[in-house]
C-alpha positions as CSV (number, residue, x, y, z in Angstrom):
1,X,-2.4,8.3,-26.7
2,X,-2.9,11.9,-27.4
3,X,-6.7,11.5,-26.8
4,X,-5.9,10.1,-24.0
5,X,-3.5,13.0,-22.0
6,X,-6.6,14.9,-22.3
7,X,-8.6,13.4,-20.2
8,X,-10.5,15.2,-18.1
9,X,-8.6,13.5,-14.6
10,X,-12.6,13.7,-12.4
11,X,-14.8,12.5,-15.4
12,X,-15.3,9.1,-15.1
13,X,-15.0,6.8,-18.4
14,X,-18.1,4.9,-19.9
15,X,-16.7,1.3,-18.3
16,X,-15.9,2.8,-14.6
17,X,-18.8,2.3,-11.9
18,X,-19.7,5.4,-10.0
19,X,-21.1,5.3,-6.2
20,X,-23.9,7.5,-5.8
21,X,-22.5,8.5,-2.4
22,X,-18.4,10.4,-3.0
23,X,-19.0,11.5,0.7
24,X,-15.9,10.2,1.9
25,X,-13.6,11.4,-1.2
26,X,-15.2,15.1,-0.8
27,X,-14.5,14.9,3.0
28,X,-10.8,13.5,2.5
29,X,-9.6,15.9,-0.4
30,X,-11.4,19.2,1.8
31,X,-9.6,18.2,5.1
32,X,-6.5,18.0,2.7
33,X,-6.9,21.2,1.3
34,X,-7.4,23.2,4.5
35,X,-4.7,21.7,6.2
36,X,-1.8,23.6,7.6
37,X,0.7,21.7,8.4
38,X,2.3,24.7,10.1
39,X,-0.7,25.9,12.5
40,X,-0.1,23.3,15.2
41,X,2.3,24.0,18.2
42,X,4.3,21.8,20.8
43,X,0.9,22.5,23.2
44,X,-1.3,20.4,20.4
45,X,1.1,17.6,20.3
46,X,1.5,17.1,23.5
47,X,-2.5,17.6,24.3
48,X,-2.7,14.6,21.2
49,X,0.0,12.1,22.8
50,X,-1.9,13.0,26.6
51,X,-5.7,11.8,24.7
52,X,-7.0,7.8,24.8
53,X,-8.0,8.1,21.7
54,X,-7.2,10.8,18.9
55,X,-9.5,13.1,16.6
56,X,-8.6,14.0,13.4
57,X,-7.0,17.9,14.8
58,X,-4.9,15.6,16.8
59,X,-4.1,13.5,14.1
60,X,-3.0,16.4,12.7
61,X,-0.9,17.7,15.1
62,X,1.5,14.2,15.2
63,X,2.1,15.1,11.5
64,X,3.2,18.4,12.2
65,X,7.1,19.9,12.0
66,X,6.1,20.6,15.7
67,X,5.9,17.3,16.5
68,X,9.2,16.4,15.0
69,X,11.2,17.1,18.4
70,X,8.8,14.7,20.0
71,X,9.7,11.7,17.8
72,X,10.5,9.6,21.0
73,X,7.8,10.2,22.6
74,X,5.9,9.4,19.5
75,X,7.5,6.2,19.2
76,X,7.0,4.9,23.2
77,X,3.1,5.6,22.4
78,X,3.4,4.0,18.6
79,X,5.5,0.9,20.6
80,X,2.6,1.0,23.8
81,X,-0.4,1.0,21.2
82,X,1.1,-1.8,18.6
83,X,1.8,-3.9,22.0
84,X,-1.2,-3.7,23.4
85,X,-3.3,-4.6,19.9
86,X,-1.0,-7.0,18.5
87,X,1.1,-8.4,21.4
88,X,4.7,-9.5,19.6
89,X,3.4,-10.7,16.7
90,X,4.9,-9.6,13.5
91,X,3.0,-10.6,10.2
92,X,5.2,-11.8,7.2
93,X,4.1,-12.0,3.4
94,X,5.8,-11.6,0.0
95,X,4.5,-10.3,-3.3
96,X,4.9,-11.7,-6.8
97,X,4.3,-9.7,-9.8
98,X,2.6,-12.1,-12.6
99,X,2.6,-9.5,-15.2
100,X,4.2,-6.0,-15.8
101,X,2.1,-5.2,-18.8
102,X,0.5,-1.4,-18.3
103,X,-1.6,1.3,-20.2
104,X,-0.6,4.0,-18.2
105,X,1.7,6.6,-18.6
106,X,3.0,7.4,-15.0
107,X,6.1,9.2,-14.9
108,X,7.6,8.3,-11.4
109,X,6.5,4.2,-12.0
110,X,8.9,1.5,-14.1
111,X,6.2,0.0,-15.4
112,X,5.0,3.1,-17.1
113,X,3.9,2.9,-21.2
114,X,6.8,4.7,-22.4
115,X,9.1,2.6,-20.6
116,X,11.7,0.7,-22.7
117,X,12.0,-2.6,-20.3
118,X,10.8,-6.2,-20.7
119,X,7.4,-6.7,-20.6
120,X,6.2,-10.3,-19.5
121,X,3.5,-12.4,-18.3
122,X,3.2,-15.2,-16.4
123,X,0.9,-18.3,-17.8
124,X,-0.5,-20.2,-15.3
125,X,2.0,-23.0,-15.0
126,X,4.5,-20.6,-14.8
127,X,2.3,-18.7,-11.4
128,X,1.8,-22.4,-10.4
129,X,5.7,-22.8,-9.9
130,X,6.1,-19.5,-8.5
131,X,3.7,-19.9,-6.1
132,X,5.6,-23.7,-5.1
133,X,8.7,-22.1,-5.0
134,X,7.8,-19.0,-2.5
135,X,5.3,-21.8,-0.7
136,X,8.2,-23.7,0.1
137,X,9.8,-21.1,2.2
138,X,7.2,-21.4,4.5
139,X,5.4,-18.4,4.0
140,X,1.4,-18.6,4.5
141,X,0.3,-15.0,2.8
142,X,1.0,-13.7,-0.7
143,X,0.4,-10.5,-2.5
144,X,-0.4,-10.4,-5.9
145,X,0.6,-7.7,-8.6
146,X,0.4,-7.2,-12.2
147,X,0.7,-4.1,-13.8
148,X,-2.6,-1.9,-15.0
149,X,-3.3,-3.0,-18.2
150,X,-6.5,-4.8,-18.1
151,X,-5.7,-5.8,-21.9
152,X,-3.2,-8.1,-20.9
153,X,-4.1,-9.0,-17.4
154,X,-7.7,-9.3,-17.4
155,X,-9.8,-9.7,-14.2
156,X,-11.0,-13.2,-15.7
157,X,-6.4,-13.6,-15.6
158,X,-6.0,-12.3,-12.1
159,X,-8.8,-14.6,-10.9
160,X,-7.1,-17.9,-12.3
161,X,-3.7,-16.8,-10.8
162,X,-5.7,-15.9,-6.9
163,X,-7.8,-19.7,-7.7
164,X,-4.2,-21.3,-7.7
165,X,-2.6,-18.8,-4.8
166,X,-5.6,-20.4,-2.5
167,X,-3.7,-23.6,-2.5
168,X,-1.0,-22.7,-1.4
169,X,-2.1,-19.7,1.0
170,X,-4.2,-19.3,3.7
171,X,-4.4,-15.2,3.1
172,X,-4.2,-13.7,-0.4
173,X,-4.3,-9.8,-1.6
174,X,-4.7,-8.2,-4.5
175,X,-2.7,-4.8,-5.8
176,X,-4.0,-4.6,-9.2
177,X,-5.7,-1.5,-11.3
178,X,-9.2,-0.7,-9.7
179,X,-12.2,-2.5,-10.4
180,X,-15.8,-2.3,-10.4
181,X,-17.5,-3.7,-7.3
182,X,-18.9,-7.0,-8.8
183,X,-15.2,-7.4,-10.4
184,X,-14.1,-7.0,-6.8
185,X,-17.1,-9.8,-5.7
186,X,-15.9,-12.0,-8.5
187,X,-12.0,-11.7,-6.8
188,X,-13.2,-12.6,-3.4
189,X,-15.3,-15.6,-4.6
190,X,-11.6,-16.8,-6.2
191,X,-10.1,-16.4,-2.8
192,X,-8.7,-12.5,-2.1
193,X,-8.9,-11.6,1.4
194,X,-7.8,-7.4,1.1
195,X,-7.0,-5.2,-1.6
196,X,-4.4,-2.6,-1.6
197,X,-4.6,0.8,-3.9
198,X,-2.1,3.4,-3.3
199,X,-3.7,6.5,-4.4
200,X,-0.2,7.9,-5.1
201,X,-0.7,11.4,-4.2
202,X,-4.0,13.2,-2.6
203,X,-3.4,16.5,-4.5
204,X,-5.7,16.9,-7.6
205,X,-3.6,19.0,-9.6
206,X,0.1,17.3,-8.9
207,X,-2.2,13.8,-9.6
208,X,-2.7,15.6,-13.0
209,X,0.7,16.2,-13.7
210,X,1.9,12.9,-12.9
211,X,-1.0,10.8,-14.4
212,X,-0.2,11.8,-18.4
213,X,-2.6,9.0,-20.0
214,X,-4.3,5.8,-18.6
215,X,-7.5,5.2,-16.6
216,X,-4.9,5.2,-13.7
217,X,-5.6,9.5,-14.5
218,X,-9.2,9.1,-13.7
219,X,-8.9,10.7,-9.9
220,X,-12.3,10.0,-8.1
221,X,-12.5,6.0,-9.9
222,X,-9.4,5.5,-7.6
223,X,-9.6,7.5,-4.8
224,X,-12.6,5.2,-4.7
225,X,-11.6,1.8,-5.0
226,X,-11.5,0.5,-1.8
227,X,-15.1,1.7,-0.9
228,X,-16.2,-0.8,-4.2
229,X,-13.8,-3.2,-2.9
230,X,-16.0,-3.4,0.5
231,X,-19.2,-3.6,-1.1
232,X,-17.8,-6.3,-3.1
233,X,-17.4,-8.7,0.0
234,X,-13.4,-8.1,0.7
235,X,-12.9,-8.1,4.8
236,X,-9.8,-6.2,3.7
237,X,-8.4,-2.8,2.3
238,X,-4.9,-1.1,2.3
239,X,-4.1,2.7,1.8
240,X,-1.2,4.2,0.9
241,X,0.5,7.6,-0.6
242,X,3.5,7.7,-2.6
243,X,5.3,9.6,-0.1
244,X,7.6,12.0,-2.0
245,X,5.4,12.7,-5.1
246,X,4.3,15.7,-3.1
247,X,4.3,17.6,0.2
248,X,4.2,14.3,2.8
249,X,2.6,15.8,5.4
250,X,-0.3,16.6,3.9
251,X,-0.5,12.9,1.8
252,X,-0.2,11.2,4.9
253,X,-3.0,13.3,6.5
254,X,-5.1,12.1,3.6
255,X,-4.6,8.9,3.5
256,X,-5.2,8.7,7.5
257,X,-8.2,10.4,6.7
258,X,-9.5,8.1,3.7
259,X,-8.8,5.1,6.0
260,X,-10.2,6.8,9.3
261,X,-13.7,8.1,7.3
262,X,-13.6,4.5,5.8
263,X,-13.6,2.6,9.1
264,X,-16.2,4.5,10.4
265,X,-18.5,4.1,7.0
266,X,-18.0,0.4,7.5
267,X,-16.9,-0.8,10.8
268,X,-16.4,-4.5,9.9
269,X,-13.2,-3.8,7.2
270,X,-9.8,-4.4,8.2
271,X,-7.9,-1.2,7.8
272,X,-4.0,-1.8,6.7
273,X,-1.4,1.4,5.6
274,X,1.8,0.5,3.6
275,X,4.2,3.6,3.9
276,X,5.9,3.5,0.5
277,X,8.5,6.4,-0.1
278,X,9.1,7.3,-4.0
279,X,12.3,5.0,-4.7
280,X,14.7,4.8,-8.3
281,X,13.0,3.0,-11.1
282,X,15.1,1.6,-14.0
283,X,16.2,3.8,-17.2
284,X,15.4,7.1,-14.7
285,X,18.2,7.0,-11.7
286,X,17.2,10.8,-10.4
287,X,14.1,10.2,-9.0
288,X,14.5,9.7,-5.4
289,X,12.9,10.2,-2.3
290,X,11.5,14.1,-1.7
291,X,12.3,15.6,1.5
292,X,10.8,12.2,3.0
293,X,13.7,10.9,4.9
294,X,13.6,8.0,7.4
295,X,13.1,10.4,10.9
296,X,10.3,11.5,8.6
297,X,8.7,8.5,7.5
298,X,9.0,7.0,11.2
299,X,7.1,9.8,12.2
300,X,4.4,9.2,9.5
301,X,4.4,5.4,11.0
302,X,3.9,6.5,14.6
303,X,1.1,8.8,13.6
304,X,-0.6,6.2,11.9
305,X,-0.2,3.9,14.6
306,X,-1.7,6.1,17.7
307,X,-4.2,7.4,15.1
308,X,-5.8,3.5,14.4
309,X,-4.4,1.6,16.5
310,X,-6.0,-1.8,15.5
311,X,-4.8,-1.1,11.9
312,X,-2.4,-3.3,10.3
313,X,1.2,-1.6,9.0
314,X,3.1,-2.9,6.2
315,X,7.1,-1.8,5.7
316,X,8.3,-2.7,2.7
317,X,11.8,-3.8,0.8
318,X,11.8,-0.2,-0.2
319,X,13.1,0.6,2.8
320,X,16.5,-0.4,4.3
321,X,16.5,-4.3,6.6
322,X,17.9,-2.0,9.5
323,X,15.7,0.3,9.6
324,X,12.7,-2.5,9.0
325,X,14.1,-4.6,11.5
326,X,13.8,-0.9,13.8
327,X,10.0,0.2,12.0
328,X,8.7,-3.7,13.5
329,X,9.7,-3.2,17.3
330,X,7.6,0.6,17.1
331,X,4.2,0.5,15.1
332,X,4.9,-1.6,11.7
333,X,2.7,-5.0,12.2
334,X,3.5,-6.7,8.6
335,X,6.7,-6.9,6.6
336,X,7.9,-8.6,3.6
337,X,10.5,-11.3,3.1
338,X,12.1,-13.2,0.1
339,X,11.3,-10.1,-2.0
340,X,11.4,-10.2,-6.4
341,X,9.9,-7.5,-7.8
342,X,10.5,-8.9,-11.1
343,X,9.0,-11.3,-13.3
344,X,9.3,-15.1,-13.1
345,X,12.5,-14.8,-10.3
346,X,11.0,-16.7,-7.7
347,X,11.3,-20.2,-9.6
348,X,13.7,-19.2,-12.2
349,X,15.0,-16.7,-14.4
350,X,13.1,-13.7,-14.0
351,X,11.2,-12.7,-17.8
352,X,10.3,-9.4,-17.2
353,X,11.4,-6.3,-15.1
354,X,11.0,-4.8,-11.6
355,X,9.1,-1.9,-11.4
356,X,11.3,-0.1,-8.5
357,X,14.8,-0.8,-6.8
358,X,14.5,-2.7,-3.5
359,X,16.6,-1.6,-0.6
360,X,16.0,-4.9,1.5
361,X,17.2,-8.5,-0.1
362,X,17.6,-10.9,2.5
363,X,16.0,-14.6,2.0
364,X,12.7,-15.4,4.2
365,X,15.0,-17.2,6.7
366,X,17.4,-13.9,7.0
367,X,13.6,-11.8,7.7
368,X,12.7,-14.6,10.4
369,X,15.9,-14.5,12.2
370,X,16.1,-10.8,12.5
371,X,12.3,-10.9,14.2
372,X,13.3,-13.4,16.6
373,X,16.5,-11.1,17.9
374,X,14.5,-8.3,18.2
375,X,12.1,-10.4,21.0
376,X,9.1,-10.7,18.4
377,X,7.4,-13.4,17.0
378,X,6.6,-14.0,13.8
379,X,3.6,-14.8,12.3
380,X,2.5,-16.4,8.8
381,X,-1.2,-16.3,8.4
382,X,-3.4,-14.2,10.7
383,X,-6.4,-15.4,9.8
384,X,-8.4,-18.8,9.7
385,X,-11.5,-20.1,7.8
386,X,-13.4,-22.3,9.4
């Protein structure tokens, strides 16, 4: 383990495939660097909300403190652009965690090496009834996580578990540890449609502090991961930032910037955000969120939103059913229902331990009935082969 905490965070390990073009991951972490949040006046943001369709400056500008006063009017063009892209229709999915096995030592994550919980994982009669159980609430998309430890979840693993999650789904995605790009051709030939990666936080040296040992510290292997994951056939990829791990603003930025660079590298992927904030995590009750508090992260949303308008949003049980049921009627496009972030609780007694409090509880039925009041219509598979 000692070995390990030394390693160099941007040299990538013996195992870890390297694209010969790192255009995009130079591009992102230089915008990041010479951003300034505090450049950018009530002029640029109203200039941004005037424009069709946004640049990266303008971009910028929603993220702004300046743009804070104009969180309304954020919110009517967030509400005009999610309307006109996705009509009323509100995606729902759930995840289940198969495994909380990891090899990394991350010290804001439950999951992390060092932490005393139960570790468990799932055999595949044991997914089998999971996947029955959530199947039966009439739920059509499924997420599937394990934690990063390749040891005991191995690719070959994850396969078997997304092999029996295609008969029961008609849209399946992975948020796993990153892969190589012919692991990420081997998932999609088992049935994943996307692949999510938060990148946790854009800033180098803060990723260095955070990251203490694991291949989860190699920077550039998984800043990269969704690139491989396109080239390995997924029409799918989400982005994401820990928001609260550092300064918001500018992780937010990044990530719109990693998605927006991606996009334009390969027009064909779907783009999707998730807008996690840093929650609690068992044995560790002071970490909460960092100056990210929900006026903030709706105006992350919103950016998001005007920014890429025909990308999907995902708001998650971290965050409270009010403001969810609040998030879905502005920009948010996807949101979970019938949430266990533990192991084994959706057909039983759960085995192993969540890797982060959940702020939103209510049953798949509960989820459904609060779409319907708001006037929207839910919706559980978006996609159809043929």
């Amino acid at each position: 383990m000692m070995n390990e905490k030394r390693l160099d965070p941007m040299q990538y390990l013996p195992s870890m495939e390297v694209l010969a073009d790192n255009s995009v991951m130079d591009e992102v972490l230089a915008r990041r660097a010479s951003y300034d949040e505090h450049a950018y006046t009530a002029a640029d943001v109203r200039r941004a909300l005037a424009r069709d369709t946004l640049s990266p400056e303008d971009f910028a500008a929603l993220l702004s403190p300046a743009a804070f006063p104009f969180l309304e009017e954020l919110a009517q063009r967030a509400q005009e652009e999610t309307r006109r892209h996705f009509g009323n229709a509100v995606c729902l999915f759930t995840p289940l965690y198969i495994a909380n096995y990891c090899e990394n030592y991350c010290i804001y994550c439950g999951f992390n090496c060092h932490n005393h919980i139960r570790r468990a994982k799932l055999e595949p009669d044991e997914i089998e009834r999971e996947l029955q159980a959530i199947a039966a609430t009439g739920l059509q998309e499924i997420l599937i996580l394990t934690g990063e430890s390749r040891t005991m979840s191995p690719v070959s693993y994850i396969g078997e578990a997304c092999r029996l999650a295609r008969k029961y789904f008609r849209v399946i995605g992975v948020e796993i540890y990153p892969l190589n790009t012919d692991e990420y051709a081997y998932l999609h030939e088992c049935g994943v449609d996307y692949v999510t990666v938060f990148q946790e936080t854009y800033n180098l040296e803060k990723y260095e502090t955070l990251h203490l040992a694991g291949h989860k510290r190699i920077f550039p292997y998984r800043l990269c991961a969704q690139e491989r994951a396109l080239r390995g056939g997924m029409r799918g990829v989400g982005f994401a930032a820990l928001l609260g791990l550092d300064d918001f603003r500018r992780d937010a930025f990044a990530t719109g910037m990693h998605a927006w660079l991606l996009q334009r590298k390969y027009p064909h992927a779907e783009i999707a955000f998730s807008c996690p904030r840093l929650r609690p995590i068992i044995n560790n009750d002071k970490i909460n969120p960092k100056d990210v508090h929900e006026p903030q992260l709706l105006q992350v949303v919103c950016a998001y939103r005007i920014f890429m308008p025909f990308a999907s949003i995902t708001i998650s049980t971290r965050e409270r059913a009010h403001f969810r049921d609040h998030i879905i009627g502005l920009a948010a496009t996807k949101i979970s229902a019938g949430v266990d972030v533990g192991i084994g609780g959706h057909a039983g007694e759960e085995k192993g331990d969540e890797q982060f409090e959940i702020s939103d509880g209510r049953t798949v039925d509960e989820v459904l009935a609060a779409i319907t009041q708001h006037g929207l219509q839910p919706v559980m598979a978006d996609y159809v082969y043929v």
